[in-house]
N, C-alpha and C positions, 0 to 999 in steps of 0.2 A: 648825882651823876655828872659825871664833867663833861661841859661842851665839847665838841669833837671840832667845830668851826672857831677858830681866831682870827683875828686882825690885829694882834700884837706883835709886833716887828719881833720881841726878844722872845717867841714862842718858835721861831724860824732859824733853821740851823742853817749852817754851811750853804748848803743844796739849795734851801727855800730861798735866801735873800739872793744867791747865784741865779734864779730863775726867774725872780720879781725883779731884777735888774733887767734880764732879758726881757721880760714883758714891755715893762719903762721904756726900753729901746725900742722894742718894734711898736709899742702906742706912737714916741715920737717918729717914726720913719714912714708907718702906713698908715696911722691913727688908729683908731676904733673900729669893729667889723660895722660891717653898712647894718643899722635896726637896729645898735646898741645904743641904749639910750645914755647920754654925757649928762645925765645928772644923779651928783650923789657918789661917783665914784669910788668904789676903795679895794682894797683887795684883801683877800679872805685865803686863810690856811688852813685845809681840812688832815687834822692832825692822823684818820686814821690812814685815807690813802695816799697823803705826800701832797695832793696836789697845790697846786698856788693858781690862783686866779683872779679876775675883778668880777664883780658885781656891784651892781648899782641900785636905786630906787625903785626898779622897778620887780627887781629879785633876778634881772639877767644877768650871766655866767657869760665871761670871754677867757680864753684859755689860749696860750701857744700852739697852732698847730702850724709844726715848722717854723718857720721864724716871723710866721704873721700871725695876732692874734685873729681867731673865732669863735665865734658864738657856741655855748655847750649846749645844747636843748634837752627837755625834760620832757616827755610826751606823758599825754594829762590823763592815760588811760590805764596804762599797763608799767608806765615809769620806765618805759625806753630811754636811754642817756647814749650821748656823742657828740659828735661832729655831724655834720649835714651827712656828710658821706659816709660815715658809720651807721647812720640812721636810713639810708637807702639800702644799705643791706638787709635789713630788717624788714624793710616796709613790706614786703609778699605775708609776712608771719604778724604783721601786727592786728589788733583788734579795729575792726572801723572804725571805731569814733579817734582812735590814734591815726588814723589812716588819712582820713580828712583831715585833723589837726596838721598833718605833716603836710598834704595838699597846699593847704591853705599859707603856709609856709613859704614853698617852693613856687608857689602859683602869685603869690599875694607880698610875700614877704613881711610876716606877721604872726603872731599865735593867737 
């Protein structure tokens, strides 16, 4: 079965290296999302949905949203994915123990 995640520059077409450039820009313009941890850095091509992103050491996902990167989050319960703000629409429907995770987030800044 072939991995669906790369980090081969020549696995990225047109689109991907146009969007990892963008990334590259807004890293140097705004840096990193505040919690993203700067070690280990690299960025990752998920062939099936397109996306382009970084991840790190520590398994965190930073994503373009708009022209500044943010943190993607993964909620450890039910496998909720987004942006902070995508993930507040959710949160009425999620399961508690996601629900706290998310708290603890918003409250803490942290998972």
């Amino acid at each position: 079965m072939e991995n669906i995640l790369t980090g081969d520059f020549s696995d990225l077409g047109a689109r991907g290296r146009s969007k990892l450039r963008e990334m590259l820009i807004s890293w140097d313009k705004y840096g990193l999302p505040h919690g993203f941890y700067n070690d280990e850095v690299t960025f990752a091509f998920n062939k099936n949905s397109g996306y382009v992103f970084f991840t790190n050491s520590d398994y965190q996902v930073a994503m373009l949203n708009g022209d500044e990167l943010e943190e993607w989050y993964f909620s450890p319960y039910e496998g909720h994915e987004g942006f902070l703000e995508d993930l507040i629409d959710l949160y009425p429907d999620m399961h508690p123990e996601d629900q706290d995770w998310f708290d603890d987030i918003v409250l803490y800044g942290y998972r």
